[in-house]
N, C-alpha and C positions, 0 to 999 in steps of 0.2 A: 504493500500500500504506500503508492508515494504521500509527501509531508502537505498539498494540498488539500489532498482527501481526507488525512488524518484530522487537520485545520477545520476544515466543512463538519465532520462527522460530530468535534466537538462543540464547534457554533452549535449546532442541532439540539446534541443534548443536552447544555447549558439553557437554551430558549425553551424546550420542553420540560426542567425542571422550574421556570420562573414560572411559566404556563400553570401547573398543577399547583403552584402556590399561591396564585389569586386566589381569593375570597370565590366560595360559591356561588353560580348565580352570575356572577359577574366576567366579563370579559377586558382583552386588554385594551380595547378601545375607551372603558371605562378609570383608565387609569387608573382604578383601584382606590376613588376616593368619592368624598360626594360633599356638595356644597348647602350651607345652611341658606333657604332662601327666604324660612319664615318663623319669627320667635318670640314667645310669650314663656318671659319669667320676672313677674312684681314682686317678688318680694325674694330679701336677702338668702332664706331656706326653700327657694326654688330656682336655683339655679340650675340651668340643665348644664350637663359639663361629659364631656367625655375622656377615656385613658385610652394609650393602647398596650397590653400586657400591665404590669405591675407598676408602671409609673404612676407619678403624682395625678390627679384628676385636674381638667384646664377646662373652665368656663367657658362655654360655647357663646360667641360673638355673630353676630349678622353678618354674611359674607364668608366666613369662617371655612375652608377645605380638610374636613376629618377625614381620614383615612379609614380605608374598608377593613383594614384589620383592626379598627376602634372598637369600644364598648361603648352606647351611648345611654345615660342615664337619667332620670325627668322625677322630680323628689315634689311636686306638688301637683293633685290634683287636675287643678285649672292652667296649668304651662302646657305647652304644646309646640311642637319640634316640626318644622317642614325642611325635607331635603329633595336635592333632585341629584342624580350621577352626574356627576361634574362634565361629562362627555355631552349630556343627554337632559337639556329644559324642558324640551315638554312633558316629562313624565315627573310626579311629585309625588313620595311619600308623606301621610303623617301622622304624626303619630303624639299621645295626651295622655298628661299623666293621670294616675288615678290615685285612691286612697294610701296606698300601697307603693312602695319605690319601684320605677318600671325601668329595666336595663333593656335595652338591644343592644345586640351585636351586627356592627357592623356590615358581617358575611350575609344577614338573614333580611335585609333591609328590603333587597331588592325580592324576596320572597313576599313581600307583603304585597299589596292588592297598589297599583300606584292610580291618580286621577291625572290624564292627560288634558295637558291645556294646551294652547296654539297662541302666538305674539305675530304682529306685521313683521313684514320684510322691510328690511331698512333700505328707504329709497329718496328719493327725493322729492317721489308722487306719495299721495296716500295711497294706501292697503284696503282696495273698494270693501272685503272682508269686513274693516275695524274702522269704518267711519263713522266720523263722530264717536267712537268709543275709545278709552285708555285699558290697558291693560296691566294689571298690578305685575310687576317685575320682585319686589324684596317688602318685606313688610316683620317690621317690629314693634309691637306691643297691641293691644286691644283696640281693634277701628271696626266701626261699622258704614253700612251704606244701605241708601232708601234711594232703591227704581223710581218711584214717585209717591204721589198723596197717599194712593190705595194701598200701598205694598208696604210690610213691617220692616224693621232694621235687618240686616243679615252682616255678621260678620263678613268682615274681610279677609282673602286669605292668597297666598300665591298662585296666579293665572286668572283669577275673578276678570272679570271685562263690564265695566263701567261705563253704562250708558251717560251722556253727552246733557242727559236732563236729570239726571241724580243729585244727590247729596252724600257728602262724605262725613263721619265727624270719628278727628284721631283724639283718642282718650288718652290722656297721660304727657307731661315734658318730654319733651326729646325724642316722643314714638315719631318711626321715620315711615313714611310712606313711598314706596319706588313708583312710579309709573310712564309706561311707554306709549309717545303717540303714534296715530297711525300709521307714521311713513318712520316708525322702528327707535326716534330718539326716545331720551326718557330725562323725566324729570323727579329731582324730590323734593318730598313735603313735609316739615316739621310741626308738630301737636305742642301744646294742646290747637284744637282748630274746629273748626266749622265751616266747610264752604261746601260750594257748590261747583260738580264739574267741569261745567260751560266756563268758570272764570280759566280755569284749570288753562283750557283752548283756548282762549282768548287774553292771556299771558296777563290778566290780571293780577295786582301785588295783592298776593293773598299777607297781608301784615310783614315783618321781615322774614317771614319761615319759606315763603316760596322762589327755588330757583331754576327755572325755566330754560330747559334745553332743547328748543323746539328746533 
């Protein structure tokens, strides 16, 4: 066996033991991590936080890339955890705590049941699809929104599409609101707040919380 073939046969079976050490479930398009794209934790003894193996536990942050070989843990009730595979937005796990401390594992995540959602393409025309509507991109803390007069509050949660005659209102300082306009840009919106969509579009100064990347 000449020293080329010996070279190849190794590549192989170095790539076919990194292969069998992803996380189940998971492929290596997935890069093997997943991103935090939506997060409810108010109070100091709810924080959601993940490890990977026996390391120290790190507070999960908005934006946040944990890795698939993590533990991810939800210590109250009313917190609740949205990830999407960092490859792959429009598919979104989530997952809430309950009485009881709830861990997943990272490997198992993508075994749960996931909600797909769909975003404009980013162009320079609108997305006939998403007109007059935004799309929630990231969302941090308790926010609801009302279709109109007739319709109740409905949480807000990542991939929601927000019609153009709604209302929003973000509960809490500092909760951040992401949303994308039709033609793919995105904006955010800082709480506490109350408005209404249409200013959203029409680049109205929502107070100094709104900044407008249309």
């Amino acid at each position: 066996m000449d020293i080329d073939m010996k070279k190849t046969l190794r590549a192989l079976m170095v790539l076919t033991v990194l292969l069998m050490l992803l996380p189940a479930g998971l492929t290596a398009a997935d890069k093997a991590s997943f991103t935090c794209v939506g997060l409810m934790s108010e109070t100091g003894e709810g924080n959601i936080s993940y490890r990977v193996g026996k390391a120290d536990w790190t507070v999960v942050k908005l934006g946040d890339v944990i890795p698939a070989a993590a533990e991810i843990r939800i210590n109250v009730d009313r917190d609740w955890i949205e990830l999407i595979a960092t490859s792959d937005p429009t598919k979104v796990y989530d997952f809430e705590g309950t009485e009881k401390e709830v861990l997943v594992k990272g490997a198992d995540v993508v075994k749960t049941k996931a909600r797909t959602v769909a975003f404009p393409k980013k162009s320079d025309k609108t997305d006939p699809a998403f007109k007059d509507k935004l799309v929630v991109t990231q969302i941090m803390g308790r926010q609801v929104y009302r279709a109109n007069a007739d319709t109740p509050d409905k949480d807000i949660r990542y991939g929601d599409v927000l019609d153009v005659k709604g209302k929003v209102r973000i509960i809490g300082i500092n909760n951040t609101l992401n949303l994308m306009f039709p033609n793919g840009a995105v904006t955010t919106v800082v709480g506490p707040l109350n408005f209404e969509v249409q200013k959203v579009f029409s680049g109205s100064n929502l107070y100094k919380y709104l900044n407008v990347g249309k």
